[in-house]
C-alpha positions in Angstrom: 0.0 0.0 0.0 1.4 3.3 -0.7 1.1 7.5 -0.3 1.2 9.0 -4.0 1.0 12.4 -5.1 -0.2 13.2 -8.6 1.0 16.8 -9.9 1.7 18.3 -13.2 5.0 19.0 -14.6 4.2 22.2 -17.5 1.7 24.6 -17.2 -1.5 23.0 -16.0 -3.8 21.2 -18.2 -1.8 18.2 -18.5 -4.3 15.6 -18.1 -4.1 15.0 -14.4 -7.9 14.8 -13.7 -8.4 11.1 -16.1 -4.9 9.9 -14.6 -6.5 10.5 -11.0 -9.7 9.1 -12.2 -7.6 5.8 -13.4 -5.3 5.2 -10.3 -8.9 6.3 -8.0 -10.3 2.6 -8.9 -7.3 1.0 -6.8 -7.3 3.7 -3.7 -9.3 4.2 -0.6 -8.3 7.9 -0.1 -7.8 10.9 -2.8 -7.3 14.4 -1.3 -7.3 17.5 -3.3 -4.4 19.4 -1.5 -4.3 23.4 -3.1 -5.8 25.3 -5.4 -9.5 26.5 -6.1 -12.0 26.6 -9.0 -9.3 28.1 -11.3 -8.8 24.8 -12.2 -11.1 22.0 -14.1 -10.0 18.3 -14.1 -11.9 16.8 -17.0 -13.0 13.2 -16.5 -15.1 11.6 -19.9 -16.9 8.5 -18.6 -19.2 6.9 -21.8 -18.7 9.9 -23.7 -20.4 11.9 -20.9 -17.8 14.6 -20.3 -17.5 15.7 -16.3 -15.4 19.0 -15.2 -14.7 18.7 -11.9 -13.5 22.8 -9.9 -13.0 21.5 -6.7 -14.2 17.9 -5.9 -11.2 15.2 -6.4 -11.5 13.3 -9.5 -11.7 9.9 -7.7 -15.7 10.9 -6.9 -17.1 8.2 -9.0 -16.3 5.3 -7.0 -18.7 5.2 -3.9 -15.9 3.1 -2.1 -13.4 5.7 -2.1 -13.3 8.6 0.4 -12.7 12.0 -1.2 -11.4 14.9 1.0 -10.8 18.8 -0.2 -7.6 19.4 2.4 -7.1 22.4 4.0 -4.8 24.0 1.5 -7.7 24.2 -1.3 -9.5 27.5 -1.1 -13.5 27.1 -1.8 -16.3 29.0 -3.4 -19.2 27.3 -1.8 -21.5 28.3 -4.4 -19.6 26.2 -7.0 -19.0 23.4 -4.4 -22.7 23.4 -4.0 -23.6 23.2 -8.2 -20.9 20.6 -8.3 -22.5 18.5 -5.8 -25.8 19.1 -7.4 -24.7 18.2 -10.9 -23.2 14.9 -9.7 -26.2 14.0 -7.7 -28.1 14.7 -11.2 -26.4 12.3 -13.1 -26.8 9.6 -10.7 -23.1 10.0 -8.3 -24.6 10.5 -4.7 -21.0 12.4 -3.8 -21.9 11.0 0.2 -17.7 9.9 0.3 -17.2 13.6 0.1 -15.3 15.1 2.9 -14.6 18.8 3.1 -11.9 20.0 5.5 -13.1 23.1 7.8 -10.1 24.4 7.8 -10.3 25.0 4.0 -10.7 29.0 3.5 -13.5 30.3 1.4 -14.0 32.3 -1.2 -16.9 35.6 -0.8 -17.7 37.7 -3.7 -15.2 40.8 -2.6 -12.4 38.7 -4.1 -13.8 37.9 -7.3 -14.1 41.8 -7.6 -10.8 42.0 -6.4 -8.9 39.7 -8.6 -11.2 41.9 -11.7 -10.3 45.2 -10.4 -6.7 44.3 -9.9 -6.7 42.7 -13.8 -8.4 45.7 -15.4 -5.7 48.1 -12.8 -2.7 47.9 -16.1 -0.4 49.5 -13.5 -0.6 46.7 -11.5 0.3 43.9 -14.7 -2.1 42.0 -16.2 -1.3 38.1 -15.7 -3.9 36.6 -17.4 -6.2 35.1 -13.8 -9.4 33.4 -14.3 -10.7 36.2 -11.9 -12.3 33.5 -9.5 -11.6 35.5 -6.9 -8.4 32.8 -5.8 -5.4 35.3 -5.2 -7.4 37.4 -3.3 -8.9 35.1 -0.8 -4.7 33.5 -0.5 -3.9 37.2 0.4 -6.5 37.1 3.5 -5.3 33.9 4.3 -1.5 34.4 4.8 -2.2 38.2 5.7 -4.7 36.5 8.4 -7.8 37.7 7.8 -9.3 34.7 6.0 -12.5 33.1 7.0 -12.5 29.4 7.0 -15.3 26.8 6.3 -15.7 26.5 10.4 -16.3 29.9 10.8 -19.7 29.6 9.1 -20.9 27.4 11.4 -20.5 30.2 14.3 -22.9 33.1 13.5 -21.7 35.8 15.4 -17.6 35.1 14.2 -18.1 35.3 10.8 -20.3 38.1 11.0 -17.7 40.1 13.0 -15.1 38.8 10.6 -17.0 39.6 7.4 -17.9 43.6 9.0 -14.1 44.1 8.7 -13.2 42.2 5.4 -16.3 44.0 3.7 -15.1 47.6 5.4 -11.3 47.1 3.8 -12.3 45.7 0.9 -15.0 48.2 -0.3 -12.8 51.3 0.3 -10.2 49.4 -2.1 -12.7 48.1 -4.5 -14.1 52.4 -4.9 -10.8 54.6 -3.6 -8.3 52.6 -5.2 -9.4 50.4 -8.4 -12.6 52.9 -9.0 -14.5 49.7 -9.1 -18.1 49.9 -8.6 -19.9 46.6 -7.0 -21.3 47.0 -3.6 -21.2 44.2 -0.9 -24.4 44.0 1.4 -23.2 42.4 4.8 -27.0 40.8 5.6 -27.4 39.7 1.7 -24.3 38.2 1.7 -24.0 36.6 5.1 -27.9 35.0 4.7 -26.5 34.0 1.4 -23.2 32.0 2.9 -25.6 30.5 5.5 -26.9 28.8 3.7 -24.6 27.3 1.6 -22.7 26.1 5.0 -26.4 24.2 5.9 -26.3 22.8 2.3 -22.7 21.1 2.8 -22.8 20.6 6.2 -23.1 16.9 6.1 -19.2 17.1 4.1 -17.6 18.7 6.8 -15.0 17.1 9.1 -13.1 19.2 11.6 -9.8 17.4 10.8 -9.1 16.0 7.6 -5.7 15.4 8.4 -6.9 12.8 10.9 -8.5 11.0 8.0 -5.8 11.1 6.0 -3.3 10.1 9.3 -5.9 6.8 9.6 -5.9 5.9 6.2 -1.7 5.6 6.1 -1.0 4.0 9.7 -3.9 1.1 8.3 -1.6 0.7 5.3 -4.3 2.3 2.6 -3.8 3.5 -0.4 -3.9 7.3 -0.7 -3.9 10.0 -3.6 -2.7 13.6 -3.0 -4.1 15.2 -6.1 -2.8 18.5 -7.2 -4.8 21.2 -9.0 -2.3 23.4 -12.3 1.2 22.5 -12.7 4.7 23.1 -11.7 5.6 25.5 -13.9 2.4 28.3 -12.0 3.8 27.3 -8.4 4.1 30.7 -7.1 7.8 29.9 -5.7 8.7 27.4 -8.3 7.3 28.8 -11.1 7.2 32.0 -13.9 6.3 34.4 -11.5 4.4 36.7 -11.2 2.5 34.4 -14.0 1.5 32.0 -11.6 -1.2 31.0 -9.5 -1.4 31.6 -5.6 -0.3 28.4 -4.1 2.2 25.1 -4.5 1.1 22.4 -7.2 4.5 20.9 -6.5 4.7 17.6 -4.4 6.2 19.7 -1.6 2.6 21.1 -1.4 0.9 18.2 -1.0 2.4 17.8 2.4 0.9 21.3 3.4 -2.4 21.1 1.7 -2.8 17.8 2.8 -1.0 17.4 6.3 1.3 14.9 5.8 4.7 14.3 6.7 7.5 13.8 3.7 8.6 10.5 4.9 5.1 9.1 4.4 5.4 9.7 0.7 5.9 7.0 -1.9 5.6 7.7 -4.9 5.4 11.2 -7.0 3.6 10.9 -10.6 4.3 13.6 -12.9 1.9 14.4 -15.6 3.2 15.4 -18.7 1.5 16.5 -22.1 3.2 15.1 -25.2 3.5 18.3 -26.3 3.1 22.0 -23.9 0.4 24.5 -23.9 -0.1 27.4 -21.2 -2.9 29.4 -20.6 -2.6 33.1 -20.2 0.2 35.5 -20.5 3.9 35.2 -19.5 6.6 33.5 -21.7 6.6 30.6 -23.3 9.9 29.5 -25.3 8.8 26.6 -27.4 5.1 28.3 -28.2 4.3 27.4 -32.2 2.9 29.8 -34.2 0.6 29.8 -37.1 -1.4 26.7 -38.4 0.2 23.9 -36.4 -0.1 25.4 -33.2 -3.9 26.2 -34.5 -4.3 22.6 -35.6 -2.9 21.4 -32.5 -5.4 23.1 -30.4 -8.1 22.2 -32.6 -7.4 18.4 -32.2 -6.3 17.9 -28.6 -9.5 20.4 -27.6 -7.1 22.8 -25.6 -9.6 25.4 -24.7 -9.9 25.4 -20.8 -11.9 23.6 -18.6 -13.0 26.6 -16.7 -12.9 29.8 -18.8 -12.9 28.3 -22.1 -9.9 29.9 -22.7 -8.2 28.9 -26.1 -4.7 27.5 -25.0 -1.1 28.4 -26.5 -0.1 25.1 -27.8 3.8 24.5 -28.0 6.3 21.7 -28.8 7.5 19.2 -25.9 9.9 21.4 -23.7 12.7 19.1 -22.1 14.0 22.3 -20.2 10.8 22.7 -18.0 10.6 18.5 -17.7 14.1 18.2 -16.1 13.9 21.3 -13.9 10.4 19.8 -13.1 11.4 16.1 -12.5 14.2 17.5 -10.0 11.7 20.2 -8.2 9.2 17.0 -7.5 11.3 14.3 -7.5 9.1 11.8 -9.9 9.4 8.5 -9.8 7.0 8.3 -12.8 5.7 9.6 -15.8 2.5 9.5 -17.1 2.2 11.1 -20.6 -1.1 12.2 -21.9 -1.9 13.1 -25.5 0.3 11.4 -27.5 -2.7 10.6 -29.9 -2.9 14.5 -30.8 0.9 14.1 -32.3 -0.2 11.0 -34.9 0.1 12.3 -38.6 2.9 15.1 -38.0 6.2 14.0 -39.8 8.5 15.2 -37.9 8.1 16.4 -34.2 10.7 19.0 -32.3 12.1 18.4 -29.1 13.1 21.1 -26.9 16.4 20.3 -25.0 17.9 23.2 -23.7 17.4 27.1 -24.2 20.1 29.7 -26.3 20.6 32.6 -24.2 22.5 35.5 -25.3 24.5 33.0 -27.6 25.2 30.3 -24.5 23.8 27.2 -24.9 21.6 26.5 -21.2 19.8 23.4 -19.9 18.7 25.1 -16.3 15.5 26.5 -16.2 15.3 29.8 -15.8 12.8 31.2 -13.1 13.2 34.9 -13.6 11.0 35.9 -16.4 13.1 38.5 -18.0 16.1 36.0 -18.8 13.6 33.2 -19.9 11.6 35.9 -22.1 15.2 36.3 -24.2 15.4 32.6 -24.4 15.2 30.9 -27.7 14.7 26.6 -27.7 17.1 24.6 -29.2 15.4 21.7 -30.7 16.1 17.9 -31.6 13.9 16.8 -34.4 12.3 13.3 -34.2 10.7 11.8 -36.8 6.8 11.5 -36.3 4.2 8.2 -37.2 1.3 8.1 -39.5 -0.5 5.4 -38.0 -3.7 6.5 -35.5 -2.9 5.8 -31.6 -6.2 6.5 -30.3 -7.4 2.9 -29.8 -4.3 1.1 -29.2 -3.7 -0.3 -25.7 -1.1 -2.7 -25.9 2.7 -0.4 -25.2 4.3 -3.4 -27.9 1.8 -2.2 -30.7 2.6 1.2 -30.9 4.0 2.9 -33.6 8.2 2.6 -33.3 8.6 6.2 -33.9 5.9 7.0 -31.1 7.8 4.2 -28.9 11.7 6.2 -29.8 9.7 9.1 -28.3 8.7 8.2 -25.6 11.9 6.8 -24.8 13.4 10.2 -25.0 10.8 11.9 -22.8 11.7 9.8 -20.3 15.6 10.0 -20.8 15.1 13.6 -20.3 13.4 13.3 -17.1 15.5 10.9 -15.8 12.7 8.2 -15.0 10.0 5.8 -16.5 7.0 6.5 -18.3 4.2 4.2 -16.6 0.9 5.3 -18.5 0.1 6.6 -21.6 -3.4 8.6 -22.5 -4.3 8.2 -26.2 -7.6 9.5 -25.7 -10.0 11.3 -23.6 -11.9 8.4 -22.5 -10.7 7.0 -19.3 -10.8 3.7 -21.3 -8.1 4.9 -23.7 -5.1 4.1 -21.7 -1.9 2.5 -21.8 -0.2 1.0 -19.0 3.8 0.5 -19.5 
């Protein structure tokens, strides 16, 4: 039985939500461990398609308890519609489990994180505007209101008076922007949605997480973006507001290092990113349309269109190091059949010096250009292959180099949205 953490290793949208779904079947825990509802993990189950904000992707098995840790910041209102579609198409979502000391989300930081975007001053980094930076802010400046706190009337009203004083002189003073808060409105409103979830809540989650490990169970530590947006690891300030690296799973999740076993990286077969910031290896023109056309890279959230790039061994090796995988997972290969030849990324030119470090500060990686290898591509169609032996040999040699860049073995292969259309090495 084992601990393993599931992260991304580019950008986000790797494909982490049907990996989770897949390893879900063998595990008896899975605990989303940072993040908000920025972030959509797609699952396709019978060509039903499910985007899942905030509940862990191993929801559809009854016999698997699902926990949203402490780390993950939560808009109850999209908790609640989540809960509500799953109940509609038949998943009860009773192995919920919602920690209380998960912070929540109120509408004064959706208005923030949109005042802040429209303030070009301030730099415009491309946020979903769900409200996720802002409600970070209140928790690390210690003003944050956690799910407990709704359960005790007279707290989070006293708490909400002073958030809703601070954050309406900002909101009209400072950003000139006009939407009004009403304390009663909103506080009947939040009220509620802690009576609609209150059957979820546990007071500590990392007591369920604790009990699964010392009786030997399997658990998942399922991460929301990717390495690349960590906001100490990554291309900041391009980032999002907390750690999708491994080391934030302990956090998020409460668990010690040592009870860690395993670390699965997922990786795209090529890159995308969504949003602004730099992106060395991003391909312009038709292919990179084409490429987003066919792997659907428009996000699961916004709807965003996605900048689509080729494979960037730069990003994999500073990612394998910063999360120290064990495995690969590689999602998407399926989008790369019919290209004939395929570039590889493998280190970075930099004022005429040839780099293979990754480069955290944005105005050195802006003036970096990728030095590719090209591999030759395969004709043949992936997508319902699911033997590793019958794949094409170019798509094999690829592979290969992948995991020779990140220094470990590639244990699953996606060829497919459907959680059926997998590959396991």
């Amino acid at each position: 039985m084992a601990v393993t953490v599931i992260v991304g290793t580019q950008w986000g949208d790797e494909g982490k939500g049907k990996i989770t779904d897949l390893l879900s079947r063998d595990m008896d825990l899975v605990v989303r461990y940072q993040g908000g509802n920025n972030a959509g993990h797609t699952v396709v189950i019978k060509n039903e398609i499910f985007k899942l904000h905030l509940i862990p992707s191993g929801i559809f098995f009854s016999n698997v308890l699902c926990v949203i840790g402490n780390g993950v910041v939560i808009d109850p209102a999209v908790l609640v519609q989540e809960i509500e579609t799953l109940q509609a198409k038949g998943y009860s979502a009773d192995n919920l489990r919602i920690s209380s000391q998960a912070h929540v989300i109120f509408p004064y930081h959706r208005y923030l994180d949109q005042a802040q975007e429209k303030k070009r001053e301030a730099g415009r980094i491309g946020t979903t505007c769900r409200g996720i930076g802002p409600c970070y802010v209140d928790k690390f400046n210690r003003r944050g209101i956690r799910i407990s706190d709704l359960y005790n009337e007279k707290l989070v009203r006293e708490k909400l008076e002073w958030n809703i004083e601070e954050k309406s002189f900002l909101l009209e003073k400072f950003y000139a922007f006009d939407k009004k808060v009403n304390l009663e409105q909103l506080l009947n409103e939040y009220l509620g949605y802690a009576h609609a979830i209150k059957k979820y809540v546990v007071e500590e989650s990392t007591a369920l997480v604790h009990q699964a490990i010392a009786k030997k169970k399997n658990v998942l530590l399922e991460g929301a973006q990717g390495t690349m947006l960590d906001v100490d690891q990554g291309t900041y300030p391009f980032v999002t507001s907390s750690n999708p690296v491994s080391g934030g799973a302990c956090v998020g999740a409460g668990v010690g290092p040592k009870d860690i076993d395993e670390v699965i990286g997922v990786v795209k077969a090529y890159i995308t990113r969504v949003g602004s910031g730099p992106f060395p290896t991003e391909i312009e023109g038709k292919l990179g349309d084409d490429l987003r056309e066919k792997g659907g890279e428009y996000g699961a959230t916004t709807g965003r269109p996605r900048r689509c790039g080729w494979f960037d061994g730069v990003v994999m090796k500073f990612s394998a190091r910063i999360n120290s995988l064990s495995q690969l997972a590689v999602t998407k290969l399926d989008v790369l059949d019919g290209l004939d030849k395929i570039n590889i990324c493998t280190a970075y030119e930099y004022k005429g010096s040839k780099i293979t470090d990754f480069p955290t500060d944005i105005n050195r990686l802006a003036l970096c250009k990728p030095v590719y290898e090209e591999a030759p591509g395969w004709k043949e169609d992936t997508s319902k292959i699911t033997n590793y032996q019958e794949l094409p040999s170019n798509a094999k040699k690829y592979l290969d180099k992948l995991a020779e860049i990140a220094e470990t073995k590639v244990s699953m292969i996606s060829v497919g949205a459907e959680r059926g259309q997998i590959i396991k090495v």
